[in-house]
FITOR-494912 format. One record per residue: residue in three letters; x negated, y negated, z negated of N, C-alpha, C in turn. Coordinates in steps of 0.1 Angstrom, whole numbers, plus 5000, padded with zeros to 4 digits. Each point is the difference from the previous one (the first is absolute). Example, Ala and Ser with C-alpha at 12.3 -4.5 7.8 and 13.67 -1.06 7.14 Angstrom:
2
Ala486850574922500949885000499149885000
Ser500449895007499149895000500849894992
This chain:
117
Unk792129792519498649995000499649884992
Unk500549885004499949874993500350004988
Unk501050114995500349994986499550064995
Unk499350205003499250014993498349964995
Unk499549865011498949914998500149944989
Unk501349924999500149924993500450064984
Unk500950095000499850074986498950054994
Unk499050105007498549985000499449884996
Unk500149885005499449914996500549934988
Unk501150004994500650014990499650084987
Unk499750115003499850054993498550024996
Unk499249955010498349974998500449874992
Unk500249905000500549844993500650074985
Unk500750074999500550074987498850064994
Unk499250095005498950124996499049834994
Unk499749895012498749934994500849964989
Unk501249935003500149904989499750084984
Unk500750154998500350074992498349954993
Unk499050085013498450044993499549874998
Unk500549835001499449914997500549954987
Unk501450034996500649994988499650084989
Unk499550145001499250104993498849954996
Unk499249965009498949975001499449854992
Unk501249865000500049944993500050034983
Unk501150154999500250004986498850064994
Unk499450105010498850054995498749945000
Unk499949895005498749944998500649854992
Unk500650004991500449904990498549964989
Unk499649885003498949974994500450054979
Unk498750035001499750044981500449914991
Unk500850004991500149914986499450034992
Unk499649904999499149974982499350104995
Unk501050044994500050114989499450185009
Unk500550005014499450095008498849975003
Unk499349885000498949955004498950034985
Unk500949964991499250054988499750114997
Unk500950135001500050144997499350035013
Unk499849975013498450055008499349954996
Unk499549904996498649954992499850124989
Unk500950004993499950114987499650145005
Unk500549995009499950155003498750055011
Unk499649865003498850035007498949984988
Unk500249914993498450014986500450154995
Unk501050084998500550114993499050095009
Unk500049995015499750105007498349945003
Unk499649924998498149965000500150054984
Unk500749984989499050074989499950134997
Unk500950075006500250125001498950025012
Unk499449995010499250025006498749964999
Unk500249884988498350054992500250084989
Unk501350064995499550064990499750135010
Unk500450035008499850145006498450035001
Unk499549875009498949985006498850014988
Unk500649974986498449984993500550184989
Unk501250045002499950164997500050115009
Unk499649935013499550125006498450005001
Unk499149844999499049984997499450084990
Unk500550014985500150044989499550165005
Unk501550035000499750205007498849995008
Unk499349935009499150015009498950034994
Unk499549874988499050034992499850124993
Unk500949994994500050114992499850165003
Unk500549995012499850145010498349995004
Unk499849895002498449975005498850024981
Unk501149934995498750004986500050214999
Unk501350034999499750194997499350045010
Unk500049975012499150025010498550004995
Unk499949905000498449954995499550064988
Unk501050054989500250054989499550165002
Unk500650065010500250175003498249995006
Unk499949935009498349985008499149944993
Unk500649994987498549964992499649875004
Unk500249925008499749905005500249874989
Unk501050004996500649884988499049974990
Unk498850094997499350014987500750014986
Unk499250014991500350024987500749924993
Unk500249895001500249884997501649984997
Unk500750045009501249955005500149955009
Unk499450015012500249885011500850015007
Unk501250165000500750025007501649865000
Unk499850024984501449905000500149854999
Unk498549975003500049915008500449925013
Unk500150145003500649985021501649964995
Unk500550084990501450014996500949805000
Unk498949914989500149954993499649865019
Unk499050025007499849955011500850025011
Unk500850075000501550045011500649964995
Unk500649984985501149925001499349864997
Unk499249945003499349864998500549955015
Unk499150075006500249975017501450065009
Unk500950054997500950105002501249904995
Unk500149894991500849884999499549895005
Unk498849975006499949895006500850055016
Unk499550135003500950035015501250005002
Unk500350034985501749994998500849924999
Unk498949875000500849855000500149975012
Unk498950075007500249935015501150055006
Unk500050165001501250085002501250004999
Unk500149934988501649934992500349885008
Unk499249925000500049875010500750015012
Unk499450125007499950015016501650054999
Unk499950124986501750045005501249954994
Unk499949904990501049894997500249925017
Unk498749945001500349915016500850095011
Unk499450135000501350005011500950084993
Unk500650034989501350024995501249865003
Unk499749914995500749884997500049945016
Unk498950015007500549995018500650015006
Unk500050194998500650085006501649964994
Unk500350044990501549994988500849835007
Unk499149884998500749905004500049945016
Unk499550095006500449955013500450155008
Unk500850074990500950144999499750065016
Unk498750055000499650075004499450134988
Unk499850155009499750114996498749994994
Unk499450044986498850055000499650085005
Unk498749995006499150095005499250104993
């Protein structure tokens, strides 16, 4: 009985030690150069999410100016592709903010190697 306690307890001391030596190698702080390529890869992932941000803007207008276009509403003038030329005006200022917000938590998330959400 005493021996099978103590082999049990042996073998829990084997199991931590194993998951604390794992665990050291896997949370090994970032070098340099990995520290650089998340930065890179977080501006890669904010400019990519203003460029998304001011061409979905874009389509928005544009679906809005033919709108206004089909209802007669635009007038004679042209005023439809106006909306066109004002979504992507405003549609990249949100896209800077948007890029911002998801560069910050890319490079967060990446260097203190936790999951994106």
């Amino acid at each position: 009985m005493l021996r099978q306690q103590s082999s049990r307890i042996r073998e829990n001391l084997d199991l931590a030690t194993a998951r604390r030596h794992y665990l050291a190698m896997y949370i090994m702080p970032l070098s340099v150069p990995q520290r650089v390529g998340v930065v890179f890869y977080g501006l890669a992932m904010g400019v990519l999410a203003l460029t998304a941000t001011t061409v979905a803007s874009v389509i928005l207008g544009f679906l809005m100016a033919a709108l206004l276009t089909l209802a007669h509403l635009a007038g004679n003038d042209g005023g439809g592709g106006f909306f066109v030329l004002q979504a992507a005006f405003y549609g990249f200022y949100a896209g800077i903010v948007v890029g911002m917000i998801v560069c910050w938590r890319v490079c967060r998330s990446r260097l203190r190697r936790l999951p994106t959400e």
